[in-house]
GUVEXBA-834208 format. One record per residue: residue in one letter; x, y, z of N, C-alpha, C in turn. Coordinates in steps of 0.05 Angstrom, whole numbers, plus 32768, in hexadecimal, padded with zeros to 4 digits. Example, Ala and Ser with C-alpha at 12.3 -4.5 7.8 and 13.67 -1.06 7.14 Angstrom:
REM residues 2
A81087F8E809C80F67FA6809C81087FBE809C
S81017FD3808E81117FEB808F81028001809D
REM end
This chain:
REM residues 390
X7EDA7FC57FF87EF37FCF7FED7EF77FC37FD1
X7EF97FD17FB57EF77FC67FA87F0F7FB27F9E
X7F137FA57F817F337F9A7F847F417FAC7F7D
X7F587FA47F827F6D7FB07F797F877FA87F67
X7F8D7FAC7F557FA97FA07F467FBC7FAE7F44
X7FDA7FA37F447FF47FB57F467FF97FA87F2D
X7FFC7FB47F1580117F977F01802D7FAC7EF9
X80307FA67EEA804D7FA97ED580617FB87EEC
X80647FA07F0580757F9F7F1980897F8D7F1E
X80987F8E7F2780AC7F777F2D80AA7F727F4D
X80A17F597F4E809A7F4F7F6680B07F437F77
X80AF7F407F8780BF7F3A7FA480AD7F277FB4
X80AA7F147FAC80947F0D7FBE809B7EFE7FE1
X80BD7F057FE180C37EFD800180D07EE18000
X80CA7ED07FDE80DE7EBD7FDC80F27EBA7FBB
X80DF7ED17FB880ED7ED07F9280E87EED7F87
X80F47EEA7F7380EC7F087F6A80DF7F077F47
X80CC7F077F3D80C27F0C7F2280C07F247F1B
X80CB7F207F0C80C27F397EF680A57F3E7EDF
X80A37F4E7EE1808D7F517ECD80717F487ED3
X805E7F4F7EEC80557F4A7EF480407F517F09
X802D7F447F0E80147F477F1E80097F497F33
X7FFE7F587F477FF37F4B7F667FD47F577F61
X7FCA7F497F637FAF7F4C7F6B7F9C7F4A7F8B
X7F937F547F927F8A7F5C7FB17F647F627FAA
X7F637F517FBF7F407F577FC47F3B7F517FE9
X7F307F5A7FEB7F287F56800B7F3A7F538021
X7F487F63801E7F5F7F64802C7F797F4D8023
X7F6F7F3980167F897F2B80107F957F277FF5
X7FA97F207FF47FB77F1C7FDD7FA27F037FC8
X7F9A7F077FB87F8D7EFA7F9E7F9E7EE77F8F
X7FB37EEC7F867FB97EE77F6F7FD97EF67F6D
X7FE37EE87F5E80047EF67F4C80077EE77F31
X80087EF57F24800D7EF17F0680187EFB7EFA
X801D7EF27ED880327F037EBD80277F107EC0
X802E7F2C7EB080247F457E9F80167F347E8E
X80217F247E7880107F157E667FFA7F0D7E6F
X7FF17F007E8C7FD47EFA7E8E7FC27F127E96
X7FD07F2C7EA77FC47F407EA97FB97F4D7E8B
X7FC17F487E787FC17F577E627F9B7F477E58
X7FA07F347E5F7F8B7F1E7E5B7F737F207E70
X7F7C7F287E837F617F2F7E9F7F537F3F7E97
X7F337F357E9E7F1D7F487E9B7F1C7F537EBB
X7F197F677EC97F197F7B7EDE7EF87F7F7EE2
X7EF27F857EFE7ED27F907F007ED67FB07EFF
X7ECB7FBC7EEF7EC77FDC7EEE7ED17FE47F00
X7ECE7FDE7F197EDB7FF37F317EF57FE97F37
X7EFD7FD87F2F7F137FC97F3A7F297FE17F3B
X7F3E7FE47F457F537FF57F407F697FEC7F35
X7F7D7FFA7F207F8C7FF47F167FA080087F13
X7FBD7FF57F187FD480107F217FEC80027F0F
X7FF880197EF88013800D7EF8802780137F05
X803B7FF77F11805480097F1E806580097F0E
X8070800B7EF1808780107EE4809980057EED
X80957FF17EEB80AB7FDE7EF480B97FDB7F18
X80AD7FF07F2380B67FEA7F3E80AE7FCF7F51
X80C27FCC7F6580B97FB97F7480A07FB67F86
X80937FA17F8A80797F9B7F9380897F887FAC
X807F7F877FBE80877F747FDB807B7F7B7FF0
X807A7F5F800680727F60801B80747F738027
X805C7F7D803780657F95804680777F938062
X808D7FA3805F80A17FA28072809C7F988090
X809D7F8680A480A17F7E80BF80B47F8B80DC
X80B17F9B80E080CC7FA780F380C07F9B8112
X80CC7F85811C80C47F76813880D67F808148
X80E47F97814980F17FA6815180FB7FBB8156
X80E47FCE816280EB7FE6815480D87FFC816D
X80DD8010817B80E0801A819A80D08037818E
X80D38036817880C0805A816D80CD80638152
X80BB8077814A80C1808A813480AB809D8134
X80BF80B8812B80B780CF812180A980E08136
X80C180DC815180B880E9816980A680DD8179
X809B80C38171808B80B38186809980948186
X8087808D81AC809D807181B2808F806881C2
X8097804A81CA8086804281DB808E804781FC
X80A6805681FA80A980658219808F80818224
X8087807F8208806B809B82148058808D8213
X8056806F821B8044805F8226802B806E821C
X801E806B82078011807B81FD7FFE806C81E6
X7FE4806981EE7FD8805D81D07FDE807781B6
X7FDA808E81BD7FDC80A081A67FF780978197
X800C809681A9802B809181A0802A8079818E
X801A806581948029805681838011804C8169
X7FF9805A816F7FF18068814D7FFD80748145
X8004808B814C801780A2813E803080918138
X803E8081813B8058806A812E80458059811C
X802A80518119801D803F81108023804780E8
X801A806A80F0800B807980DC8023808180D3
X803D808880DD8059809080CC8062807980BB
X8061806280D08077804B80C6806B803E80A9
X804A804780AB803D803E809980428048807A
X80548062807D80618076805C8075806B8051
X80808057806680A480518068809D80328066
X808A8028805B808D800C804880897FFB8062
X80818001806E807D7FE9808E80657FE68096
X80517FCD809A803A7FC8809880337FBC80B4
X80487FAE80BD80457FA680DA805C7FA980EC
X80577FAE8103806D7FB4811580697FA38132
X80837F9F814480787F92816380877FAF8170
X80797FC18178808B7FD6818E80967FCA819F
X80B07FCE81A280C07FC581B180C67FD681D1
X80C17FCA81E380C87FDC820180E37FDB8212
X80E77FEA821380FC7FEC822380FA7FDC8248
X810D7FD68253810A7FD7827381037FED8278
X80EF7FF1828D80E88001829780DE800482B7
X80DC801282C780C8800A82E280B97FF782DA
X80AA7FE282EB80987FCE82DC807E7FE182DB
X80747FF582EF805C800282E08059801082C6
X8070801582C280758024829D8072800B8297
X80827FFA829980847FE1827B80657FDA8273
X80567FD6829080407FD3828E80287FE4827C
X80337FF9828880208018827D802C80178256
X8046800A825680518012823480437FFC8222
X803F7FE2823480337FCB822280147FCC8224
X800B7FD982367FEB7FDE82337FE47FF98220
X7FFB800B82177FF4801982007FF0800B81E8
X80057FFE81E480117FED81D17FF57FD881C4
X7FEA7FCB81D97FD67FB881D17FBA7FCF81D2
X7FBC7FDE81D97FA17FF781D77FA3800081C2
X7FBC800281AF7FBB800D81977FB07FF78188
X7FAD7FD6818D7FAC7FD1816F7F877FD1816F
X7F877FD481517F6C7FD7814C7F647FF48147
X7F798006814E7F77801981477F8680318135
X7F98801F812A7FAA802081197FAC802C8100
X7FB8804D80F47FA4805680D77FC4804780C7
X7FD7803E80D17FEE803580C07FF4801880BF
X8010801380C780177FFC80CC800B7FEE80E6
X80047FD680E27FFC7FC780F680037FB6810B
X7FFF7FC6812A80127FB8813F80087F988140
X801C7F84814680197F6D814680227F618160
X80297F75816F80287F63818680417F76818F
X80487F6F81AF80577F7C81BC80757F6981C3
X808E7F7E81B680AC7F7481BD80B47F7C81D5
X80B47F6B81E980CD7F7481FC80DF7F6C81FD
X80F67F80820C81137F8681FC81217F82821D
X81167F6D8232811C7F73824880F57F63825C
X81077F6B827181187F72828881287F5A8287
X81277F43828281367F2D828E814D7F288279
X81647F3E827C81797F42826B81957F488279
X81A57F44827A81BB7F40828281CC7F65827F
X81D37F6882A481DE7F7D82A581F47F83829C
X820B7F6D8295821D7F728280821D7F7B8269
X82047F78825E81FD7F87824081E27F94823E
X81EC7FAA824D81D77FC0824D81CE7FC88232
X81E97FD0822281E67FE8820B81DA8006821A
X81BB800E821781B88025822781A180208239
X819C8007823F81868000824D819480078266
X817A800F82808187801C829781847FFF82AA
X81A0800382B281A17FEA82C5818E7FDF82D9
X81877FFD82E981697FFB8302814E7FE982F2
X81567FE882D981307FDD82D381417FBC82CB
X81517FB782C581547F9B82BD81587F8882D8
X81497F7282D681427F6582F381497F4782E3
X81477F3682FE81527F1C82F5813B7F0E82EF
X813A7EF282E481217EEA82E481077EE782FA
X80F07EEE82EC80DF7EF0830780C47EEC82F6
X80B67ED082FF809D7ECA82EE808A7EE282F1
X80857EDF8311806E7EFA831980727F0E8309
X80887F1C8302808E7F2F82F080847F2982D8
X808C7F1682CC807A7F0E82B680647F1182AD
X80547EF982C7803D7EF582C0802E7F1082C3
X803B7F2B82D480297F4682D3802C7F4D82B2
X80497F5682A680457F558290803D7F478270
X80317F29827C80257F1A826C800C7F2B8271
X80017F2782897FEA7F3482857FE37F52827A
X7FE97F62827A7FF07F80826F7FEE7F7C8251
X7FFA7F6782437FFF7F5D822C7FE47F5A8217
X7FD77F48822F7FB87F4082277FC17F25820E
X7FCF7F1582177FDC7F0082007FE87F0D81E9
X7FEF7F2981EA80067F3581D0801B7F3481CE
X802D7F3081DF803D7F2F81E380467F1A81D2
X80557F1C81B480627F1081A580857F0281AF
X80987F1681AE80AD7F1081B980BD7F1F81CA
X80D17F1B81D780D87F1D81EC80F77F1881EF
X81107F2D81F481257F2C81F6812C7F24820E
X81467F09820C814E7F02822C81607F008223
X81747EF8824181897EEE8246818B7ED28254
X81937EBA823D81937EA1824681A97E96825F
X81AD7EA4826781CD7EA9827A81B47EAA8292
X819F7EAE828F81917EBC82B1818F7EA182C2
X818B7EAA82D881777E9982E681607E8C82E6
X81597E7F82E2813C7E7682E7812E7E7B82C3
X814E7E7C82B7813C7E80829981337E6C828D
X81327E4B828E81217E3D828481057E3D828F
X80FD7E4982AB80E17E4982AE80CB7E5882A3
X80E47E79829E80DB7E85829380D37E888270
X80EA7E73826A80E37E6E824880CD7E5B8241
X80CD7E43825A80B57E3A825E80997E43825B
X80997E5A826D80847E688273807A7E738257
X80907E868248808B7E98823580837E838222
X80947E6C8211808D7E5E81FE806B7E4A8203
X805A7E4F821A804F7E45821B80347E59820F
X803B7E78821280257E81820980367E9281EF
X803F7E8581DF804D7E8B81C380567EA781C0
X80687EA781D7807B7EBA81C780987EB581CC
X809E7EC081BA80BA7EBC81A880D07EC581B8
X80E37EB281C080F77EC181D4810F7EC681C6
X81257EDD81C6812E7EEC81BA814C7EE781C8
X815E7EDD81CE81787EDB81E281897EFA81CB
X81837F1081E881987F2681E581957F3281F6
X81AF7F4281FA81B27F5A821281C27F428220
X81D47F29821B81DC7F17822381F37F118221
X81FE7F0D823D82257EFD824182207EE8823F
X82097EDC8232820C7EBD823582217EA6822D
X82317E95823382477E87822D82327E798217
X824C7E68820B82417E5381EC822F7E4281FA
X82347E32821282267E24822B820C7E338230
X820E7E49823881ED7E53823F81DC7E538220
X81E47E57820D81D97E6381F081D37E4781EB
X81DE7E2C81F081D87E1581F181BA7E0581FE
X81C17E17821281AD7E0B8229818C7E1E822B
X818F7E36821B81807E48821781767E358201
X817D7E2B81E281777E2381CE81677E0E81D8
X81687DF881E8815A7DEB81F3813E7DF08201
X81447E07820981277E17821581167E218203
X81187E2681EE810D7E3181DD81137E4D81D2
X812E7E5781E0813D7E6F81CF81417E7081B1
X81397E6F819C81467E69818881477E808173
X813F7E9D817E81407EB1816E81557EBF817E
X81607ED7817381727EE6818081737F098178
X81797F1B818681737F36818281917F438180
X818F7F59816581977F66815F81B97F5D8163
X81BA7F4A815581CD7F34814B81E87F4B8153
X82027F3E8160821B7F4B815F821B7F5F8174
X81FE7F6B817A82037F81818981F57F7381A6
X82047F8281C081FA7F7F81D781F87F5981E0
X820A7F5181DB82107F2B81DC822A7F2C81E3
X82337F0E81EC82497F0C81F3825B7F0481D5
X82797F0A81D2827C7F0981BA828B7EEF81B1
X82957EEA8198829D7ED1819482B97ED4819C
X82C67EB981A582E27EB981B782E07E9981A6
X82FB7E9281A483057E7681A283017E5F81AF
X83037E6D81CC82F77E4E81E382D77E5981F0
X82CD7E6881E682AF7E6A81EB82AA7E8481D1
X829D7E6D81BA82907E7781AF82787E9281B3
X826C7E8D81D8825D7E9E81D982427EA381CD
X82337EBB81C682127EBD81C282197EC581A1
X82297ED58190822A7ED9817882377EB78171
X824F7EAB8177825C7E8D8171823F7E84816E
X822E7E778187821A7E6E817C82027E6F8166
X81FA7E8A816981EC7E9B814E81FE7E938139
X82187E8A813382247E8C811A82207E688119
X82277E61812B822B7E428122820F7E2B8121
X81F77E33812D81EA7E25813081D37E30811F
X81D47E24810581B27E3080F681977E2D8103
X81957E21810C817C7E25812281777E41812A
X81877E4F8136817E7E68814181837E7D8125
X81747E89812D81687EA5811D816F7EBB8126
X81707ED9811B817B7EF0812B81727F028117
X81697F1E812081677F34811B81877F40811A
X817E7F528100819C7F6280FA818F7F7A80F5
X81A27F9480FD819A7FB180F781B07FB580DE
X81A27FC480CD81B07FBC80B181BB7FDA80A9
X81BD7FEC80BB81C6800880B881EC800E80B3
X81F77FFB80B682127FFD80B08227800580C8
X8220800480D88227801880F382217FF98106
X82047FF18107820D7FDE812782167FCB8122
X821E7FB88104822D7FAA80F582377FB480E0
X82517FA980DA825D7FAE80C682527F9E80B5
X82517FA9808E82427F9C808682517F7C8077
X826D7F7D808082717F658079826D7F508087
X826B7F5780A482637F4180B582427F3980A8
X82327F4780A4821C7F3F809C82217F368084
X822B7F31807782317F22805A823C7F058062
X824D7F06807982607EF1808282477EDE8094
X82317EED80A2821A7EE080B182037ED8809B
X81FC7EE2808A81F77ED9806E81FB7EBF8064
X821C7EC38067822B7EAA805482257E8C806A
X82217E8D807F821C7E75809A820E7E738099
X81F97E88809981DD7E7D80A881C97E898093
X81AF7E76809481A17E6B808781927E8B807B
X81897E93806B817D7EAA8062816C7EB28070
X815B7E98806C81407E93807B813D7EA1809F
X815C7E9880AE81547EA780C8815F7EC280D3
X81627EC980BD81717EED80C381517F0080B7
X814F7F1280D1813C7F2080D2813C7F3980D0
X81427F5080BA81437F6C80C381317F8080DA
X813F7F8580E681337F9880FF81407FAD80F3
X812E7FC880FF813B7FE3810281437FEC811E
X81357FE0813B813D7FED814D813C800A8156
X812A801081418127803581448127803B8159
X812F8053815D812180668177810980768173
X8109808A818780E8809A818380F580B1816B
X810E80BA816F811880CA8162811880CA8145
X811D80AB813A812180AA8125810D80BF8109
X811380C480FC810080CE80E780F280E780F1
X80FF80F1810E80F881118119810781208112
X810081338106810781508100810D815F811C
X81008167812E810281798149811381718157
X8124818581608142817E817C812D81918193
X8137817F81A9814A816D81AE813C814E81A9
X814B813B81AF814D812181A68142810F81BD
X812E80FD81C4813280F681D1812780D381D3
X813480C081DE8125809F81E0812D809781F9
X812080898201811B807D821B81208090822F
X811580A38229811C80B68242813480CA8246
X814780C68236816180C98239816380E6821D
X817480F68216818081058204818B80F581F7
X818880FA81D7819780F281C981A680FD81B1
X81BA80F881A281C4810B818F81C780F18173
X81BE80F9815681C780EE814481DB80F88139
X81F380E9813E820A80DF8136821F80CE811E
X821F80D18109822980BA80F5821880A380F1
X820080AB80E981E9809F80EC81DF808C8101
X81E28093811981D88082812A81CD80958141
X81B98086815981BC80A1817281D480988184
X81D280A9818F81F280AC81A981DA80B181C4
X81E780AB81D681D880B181EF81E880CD81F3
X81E480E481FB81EB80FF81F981FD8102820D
X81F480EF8226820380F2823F821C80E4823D
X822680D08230824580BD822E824B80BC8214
X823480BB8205823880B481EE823C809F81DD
X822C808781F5822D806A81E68216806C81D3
X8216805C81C28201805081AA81ED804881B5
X81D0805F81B481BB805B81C281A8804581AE
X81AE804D8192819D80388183819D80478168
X818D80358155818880418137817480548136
X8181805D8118816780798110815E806480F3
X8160805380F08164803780D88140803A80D1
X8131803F80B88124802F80A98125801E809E
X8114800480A2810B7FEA809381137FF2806D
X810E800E806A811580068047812F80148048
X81408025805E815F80218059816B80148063
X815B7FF5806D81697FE28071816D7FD08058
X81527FD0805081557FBF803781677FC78022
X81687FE4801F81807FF1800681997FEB800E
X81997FE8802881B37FE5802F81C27FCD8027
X81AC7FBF803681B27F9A803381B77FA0800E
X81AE7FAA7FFE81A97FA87FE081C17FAF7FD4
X81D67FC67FDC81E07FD27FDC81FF7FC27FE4
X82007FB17FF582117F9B800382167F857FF3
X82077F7E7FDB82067F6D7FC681EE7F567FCF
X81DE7F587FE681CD7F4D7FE381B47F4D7FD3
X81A77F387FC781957F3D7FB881807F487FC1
X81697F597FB7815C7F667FBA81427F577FCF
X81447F3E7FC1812F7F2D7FC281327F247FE2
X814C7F1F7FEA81587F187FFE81517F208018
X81587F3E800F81577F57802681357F588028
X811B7F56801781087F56801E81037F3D8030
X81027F1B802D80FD7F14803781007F12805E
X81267F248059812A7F288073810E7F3D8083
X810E7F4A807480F57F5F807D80E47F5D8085
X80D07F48807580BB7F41807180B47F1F8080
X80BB7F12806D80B77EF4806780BD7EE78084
X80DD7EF3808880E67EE3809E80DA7EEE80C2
X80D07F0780BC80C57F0A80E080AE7F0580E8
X80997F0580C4807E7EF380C680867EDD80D1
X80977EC680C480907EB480D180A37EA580EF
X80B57EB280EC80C97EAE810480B57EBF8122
X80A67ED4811F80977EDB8135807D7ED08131
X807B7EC88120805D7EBC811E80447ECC811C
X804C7ED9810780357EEE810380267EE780EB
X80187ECD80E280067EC980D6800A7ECB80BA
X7FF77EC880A97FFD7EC6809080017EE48082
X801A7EED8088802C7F02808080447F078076
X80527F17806480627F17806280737F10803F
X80647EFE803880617EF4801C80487F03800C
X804E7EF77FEF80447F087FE280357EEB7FCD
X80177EDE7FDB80167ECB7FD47FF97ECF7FD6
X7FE67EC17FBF7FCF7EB77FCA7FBB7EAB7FE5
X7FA97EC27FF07FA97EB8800D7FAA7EC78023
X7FCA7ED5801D7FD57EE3802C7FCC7EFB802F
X7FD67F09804B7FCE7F25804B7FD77F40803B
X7FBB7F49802A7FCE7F5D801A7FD97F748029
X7FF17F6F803580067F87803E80187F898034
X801B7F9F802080307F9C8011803C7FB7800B
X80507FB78003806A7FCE7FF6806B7FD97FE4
X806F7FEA7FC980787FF77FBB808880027FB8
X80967FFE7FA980B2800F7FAC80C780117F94
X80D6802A7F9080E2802F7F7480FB801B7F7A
X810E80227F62812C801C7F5A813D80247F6E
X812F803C7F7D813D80537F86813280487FA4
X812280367FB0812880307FBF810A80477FCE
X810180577FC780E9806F7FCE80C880547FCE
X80C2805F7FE780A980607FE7809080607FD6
X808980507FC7807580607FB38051805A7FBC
X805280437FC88039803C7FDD803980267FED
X802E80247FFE8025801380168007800B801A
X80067FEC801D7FE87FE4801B7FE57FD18037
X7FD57FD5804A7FD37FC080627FB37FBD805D
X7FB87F9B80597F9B7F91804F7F8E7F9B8046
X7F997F9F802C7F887FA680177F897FC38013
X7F8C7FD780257F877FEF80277F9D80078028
X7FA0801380147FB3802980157FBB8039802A
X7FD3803880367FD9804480467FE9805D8038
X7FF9805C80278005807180167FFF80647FFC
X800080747FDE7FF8806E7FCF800080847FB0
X801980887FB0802480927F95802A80897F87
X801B80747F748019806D7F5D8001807C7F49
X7FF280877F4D7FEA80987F3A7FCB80897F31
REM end
């Protein structure tokens, strides 16, 4: 693969933002970042490639560790095709790595959805699966949202250890409720073969979110939504997310499952570093064809969100990673900001390796992108996945 150079870009590199400037890529990884001035000065090998972006942004390529399908495919069609076909979309839409996220399900689906899941990687023509999210079973029937009550079960290792195994050690992270039973054995269990436990879908009191933190809970899902809420004499699962910088949380940045001042106000508390943009897609998202459908169920888009067709609660987002970031941009956050949420912070809060930054070393997966916030190319290690710069 020969090299490649992006210059007269303005970089993002996930902790700063430069202007006027360089990425260089050879063998899949990031090379080098520099002035225009020293580019002006580089001698290049004949084949090397060379692209101007006119000033557009250059950055990490996007992270979504949360995210159930797009563009008519999901990981409910338990399907290696399905979640190439999400590999190869998500890969136009500035996203380089993803964890498919599963729903509860019968335990033979969960099984049959996470053995697609790990069958796809390696076979990947887009973004690259990194491992498998579950969003369940050991989640608290008070906060369903649209998860179906019959598949959420209380803690149960055997359960586990079938879907550890199914996993084949992919299994990255994992949504609970620190409120359960038997949930320190089970956080035990999980933090022993590194994955990341997630407290949501949870009534947990400020006391359980306490006693969870101790276990090794210290990330949290889809911040504000589906948790117990803040009260004066029990703080609760958001009180603790707000008060204790230690824990970290995913936010859906579409304007709808938070208001965007509360995320300015969760901003202003807590540390930059542990707020993580998720999209939470459905399979629907980015589909053209009716009828609508995720986890099994009908769905209708609604004031930008889905509705479950049958009551009409808030089934989930139709949210892209880059109208999250415009959004966050758009809120008065800095640009630079909203990427690292994207990028920087689910590399290393899930532990996905040297990703995410835009540094010597690192893996070249990276972004392109105008003023306007558009697509202009996508590179996973080294290699063009979309490519409109000319």
């Amino acid at each position: 693969m020969p090299m490649t150079c992006i210059h007269n870009a303005t970089i993002l590199a996930g902790y700063a933002k430069m202007e006027s400037c360089s990425v260089l890529v050879e063998d899949g990884k990031i090379q080098d970042v520099f002035s225009e001035k020293r580019f002006a000065q580089k001698r290049f090998p004949s084949d090397a490639r060379i692209f101007d972006a006119g000033g557009a942004f250059v950055a990490p390529g996007f992270i979504d560790t949360h995210i159930h399908g797009f563009a008519g495919f999901g990981t409910e069609d338990m399907s290696v095709d399905a979640i190439v076909a999400m590999s190869d979309r998500l890969g136009s839409y500035g996203v380089t790595a993803f964890c498919p996220t599963i729903y509860p399900m019968e335990l033979n689906d969960m099984v049959r959805s996470i053995e697609a899941c790990v069958g796809a990687m390696g076979k990947e023509t887009g973004a690259r699966v990194m491992g498998v999210h579950l969003e369940g079973p050991f989640v608290s029937p008070a906060r369903l949202g649209v998860q179906k009550p019959e598949y959420v079960r209380p803690v149960d290792i055997e359960v586990m250890e079938r879907l550890y195994a199914a996993g084949r050690g992919h299994i990255t992270n994992m949504t609970v409720a620190p409120e359960l039973k038997g949930m320190r054995e089970l956080a035990l269990y999980c933090l022993s073969r590194n994955i990341v436990l997630q407290a949501g879908h949870t009534d947990a009191t400020y006391e359980n979110m306490m006693e969870g933190m101790q276990a090794g809970i210290l990330h949290s899902t889809h911040f504000f939504n589906a948790m117990s809420r803040l009260h004066h004499r029990d703080p609760g699962a958001v009180g603790a997310i707000l008060i204790n910088p230690e824990l970290s949380c995913e936010i859906i940045a579409d304007g709808k499952h938070v208001h965007p001042d509360l995320i300015r106000l969760l901003l202003r508390d807590k540390p930059q570093s542990k707020v993580v943009l998720v999209t939470d897609a459905l399979k629907p998202t980015e589909q053209a064809r009716c009828p609508l459908y995720a986890n099994r169920e009908e769905v209708i888009l609604e004031d930008g969100v889905f509705h479950r067709k049958s009551d009409g609660v808030i089934a989930g987002s139709c949210l892209t990673m880059m109208d999250g970031v415009r959004n966050l941009a758009s809120w008065g956050i800095p640009v630079e900001a909203a990427v690292e949420m994207a990028a920087s912070n689910p590399a290393r809060i899930i532990g996905l390796g040297k990703r995410g930054l835009l540094v010597p070393g690192y893996e070249a997966d990276l972004v392109v992108f105008g003023k306007d916030y558009s697509v202009l190319a996508s590179m996973v290690a080294g290699r063009f996945i979309k490519n409109e710069l000319g």
